[in-house]
C-alpha positions, 0 to 999 in steps of 0.5 A: 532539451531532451526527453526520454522515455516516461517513466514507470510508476511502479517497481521494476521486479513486481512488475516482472512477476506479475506480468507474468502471472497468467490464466490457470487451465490446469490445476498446477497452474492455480498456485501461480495464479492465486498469488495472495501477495503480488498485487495486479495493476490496472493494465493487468488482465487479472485486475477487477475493479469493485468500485462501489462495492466497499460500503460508504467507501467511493473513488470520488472522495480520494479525488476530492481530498487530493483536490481532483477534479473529474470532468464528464468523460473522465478527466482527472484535472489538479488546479495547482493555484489555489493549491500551491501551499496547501500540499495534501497528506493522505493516510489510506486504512483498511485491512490486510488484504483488502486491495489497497496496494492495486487501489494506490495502482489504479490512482497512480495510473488515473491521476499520472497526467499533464492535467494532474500530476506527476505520480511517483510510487514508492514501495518501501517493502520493496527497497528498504529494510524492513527490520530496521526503518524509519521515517528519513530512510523513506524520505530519502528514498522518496527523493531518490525515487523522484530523481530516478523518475525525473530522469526518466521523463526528462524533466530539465530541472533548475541547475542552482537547486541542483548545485545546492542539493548536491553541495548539501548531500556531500557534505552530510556524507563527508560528516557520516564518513567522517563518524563511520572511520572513527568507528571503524566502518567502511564509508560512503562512496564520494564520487567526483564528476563533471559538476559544471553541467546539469547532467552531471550534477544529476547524475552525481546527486542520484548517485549520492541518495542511492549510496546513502540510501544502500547505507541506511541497508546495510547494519544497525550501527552504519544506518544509525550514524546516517539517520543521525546526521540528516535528523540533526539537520532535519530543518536544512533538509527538509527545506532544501527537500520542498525548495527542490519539490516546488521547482520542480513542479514550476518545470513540471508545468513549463513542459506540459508533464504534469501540475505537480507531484503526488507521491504514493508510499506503500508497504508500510505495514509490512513492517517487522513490528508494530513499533517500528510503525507506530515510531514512523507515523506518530512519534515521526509526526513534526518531520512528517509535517514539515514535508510540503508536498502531496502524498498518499501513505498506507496507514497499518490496521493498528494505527487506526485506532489513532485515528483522531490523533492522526487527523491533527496533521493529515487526513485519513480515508478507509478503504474496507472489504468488499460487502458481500452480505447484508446484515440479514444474511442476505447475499449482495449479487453484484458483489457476488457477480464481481467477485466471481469475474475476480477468480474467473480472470485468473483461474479457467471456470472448468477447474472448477465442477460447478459455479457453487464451488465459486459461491461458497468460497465468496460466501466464506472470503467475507469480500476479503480479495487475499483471504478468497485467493487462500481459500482457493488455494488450499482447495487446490492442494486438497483436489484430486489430479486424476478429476483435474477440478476443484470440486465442491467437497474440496472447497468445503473441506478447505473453509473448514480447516482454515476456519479451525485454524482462526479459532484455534488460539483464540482465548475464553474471553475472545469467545465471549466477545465474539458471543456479544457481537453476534448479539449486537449483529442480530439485534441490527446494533452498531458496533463500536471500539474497545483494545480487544475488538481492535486486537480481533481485527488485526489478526483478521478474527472480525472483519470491519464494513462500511464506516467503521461500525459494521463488523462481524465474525471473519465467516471462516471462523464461523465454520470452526468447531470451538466457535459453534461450540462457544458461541453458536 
């Protein structure tokens, strides 16, 4: 048996990028350096860890719903026997921006072990088309990333399941080819190999869910004709999909490479539109369901309003903004402290004229991890080269002028929402749902603590001159 080398647990070109963001010692390094949109690893020396300053949010009940157990000395351990039909499906919710992608990272790096599991990360933003997705692109995506993976740690897998997965694809593709010459499209590829050997048979197989996968990219019309063919045999497919998942747990565990498989699907709410999103997790539910393995989505800020529907067929845990301020008003100076080492990490204290400059934009962030990195970024366009430091003036003026531009299309009756919130936030009362506070938290006007019934004005707005007008 040969093994190979262990595999990586998240995309190759993020990771480029990102191990490539360094330090900022100068003002025209801070751009790079304050990347709101390439989330940083745990191995990353950018990366902080605010574990236990999200509110009712702690790491241990992710763990407990994924039936984790963690010893003394931080062991991460999966019994897999009273768990080998009870497969968990986990949506993680939370707000754009909040650190959920570096979250799934640090799970993926904690969990991937001999003891627990063997973690494969899939980042649909990243290989799929994001203006044309549905569910069975990511589950075929899904288990071309578990056979990439499954080479690469050289897990030797049973050679009928092999023979029968590939027998299968091949004749899904001889059917889509079939349908892509009657409408004058080019087909897919048909490979033939050596499919006596498990080696072949591996190879061929990856090399049938990477060319359906590239189709599913390619038009409308090509990608249609493939999800139509898998989802006419949605039943087979997924059954041939759990068999060759519970094998391949069995053979996980013979060679001591993990107890069973977790897969972590991110980027879905980079999505184009909403109602791709809303087809992929609700109107995709059944398919969803009939997937016997363990798996961790990201669940788009929309959705979570659908939350009791949701928690019919898999749980749900939200991971909110860092708490930067009581109710009162008061500053959290461990978060404060945190939150300060975040920007430190990246960005050298000199640039910046004194610690004051760093508290303000916190104060203004609302504990948003992306909305501090674009306060300090446009800060930095605004600093003067000659003084070579983000001053306080600097930081002011950029606050200001993001915050205008929050209210800038807002609406009366948003305002008159906003009026009633302040209400509510100095009388101590909770805060509960309605379509148009929804609608102010997806586009980040109110930010949401705790467990669902802490929200306040995104602190950015507050400095804008229509909501001291309207609401102040």
């Amino acid at each position: 048996m040969i093994f190979l080398k262990i595999p990586k647990l998240w995309n190759v070109k993020c990771s480029i990028f990102v191990f490539n963001m360094k330090i900022a010692t100068r003002l025209s390094e801070i751009d790079a350096a304050v990347d709101k949109f390439t989330p940083v690893t745990p191995d990353h020396p950018f990366y902080t860890n605010f574990k236990n300053l999200r509110g009712d949010f702690h790491e241990r009940r992710v763990m407990r719903i994924l039936n984790v157990e963690t010893t003394s000395n931080r062991k991460y351990i999966f019994d897999y026997r009273p768990n080998q039909s009870n497969k968990t499906l986990l949506f993680f919710a939370g707000m754009r921006g909040s650190g959920k992608t570096s979250e799934l990272a640090k799970y993926a790096k904690l969990l991937h072990s001999p003891d627990c599991f063997f973690v494969v990360t899939c980042n649909v933003d990243e290989d799929l088309d994001m203006d044309n997705v549905q569910y069975m692109d990511i589950l075929i995506f899904q288990l071309e990333r578990l056979l990439n993976l499954s080479a690469d740690a050289g897990i030797k897998l049973d050679k009928g399941i092999l023979s029968s997965m590939q027998k299968w694809f091949e004749e899904r593709v001889k059917e889509i080819n079939t349908s892509l010459k009657a409408s004058g499209s080019a087909e897919i590829e048909l490979n033939t190999g050596n499919l006596t050997s498990i080696t072949g048979l591996f190879s061929h197989i990856l090399g049938l869910t990477a060319r359906v996968k590239t189709g599913l990219s390619g038009s409308r019309e090509r990608a249609e004709t493939i999800r139509t063919n898998f989802k006419n045999r949605f039943l087979d497919f997924s059954t041939k999909f759990n068999t060759f998942i519970e094998q391949t747990n069995e053979q996980l565990r013979r060679q001591n490479i993990a107890r069973e498989i977790l897969f972590i699907v991110d980027g879905l709410e980079k999505t184009m539109s909403a109602d791709t999103r809303r087809r992929i997790i609700l109107e995709e539910s059944n398919r969803i369901r009939q997937i016997k393995a363990n798996t961790i989505f990201t669940l788009p800020i929309e959705l979570m309003k659908e939350e009791q529907r949701i928690r019919n067929f898999s749980e749900i845990i939200t991971f909110p903004f860092i708490k930067v301020k009581e109710r009162s008003g008061a500053l959290i100076e461990v978060a404060m402290e945190k939150l300060r080492e975040f920007i430190i990490k990246r960005i050298d204290r000199t640039l910046f004229d004194k610690v004051e400059t760093i508290d303000i934009a916190i104060e203004h962030s609302g504990g948003s991890p992306r909305q501090l990195l674009r306060i300090i970024e446009l800060a930095n366009w605004r600093a003067d080269e000659t003084i070579g430091k983000i001053t306080y003036n600097n930081m002011e003026d950029a606050i200001d002028e993001l915050g205008n531009k929050i209210a800038r299309y807002l609406e009366p009756e948003d305002f008159e929402l906003l009026k009633a919130l302040k209400q509510d936030l100095i009388a101590g009362n909770p805060i509960g749902f309605n379509s148009q506070i929804q609608g102010l938290l997806e586009k980040e006007v109110i930010f949401e603590y705790n467990d669902g019934t802490y929200k306040c004005v995104n602190p950015l707005l507050e400095r804008s001159k229509l909501y001291m007008h309207n609401v102040s």
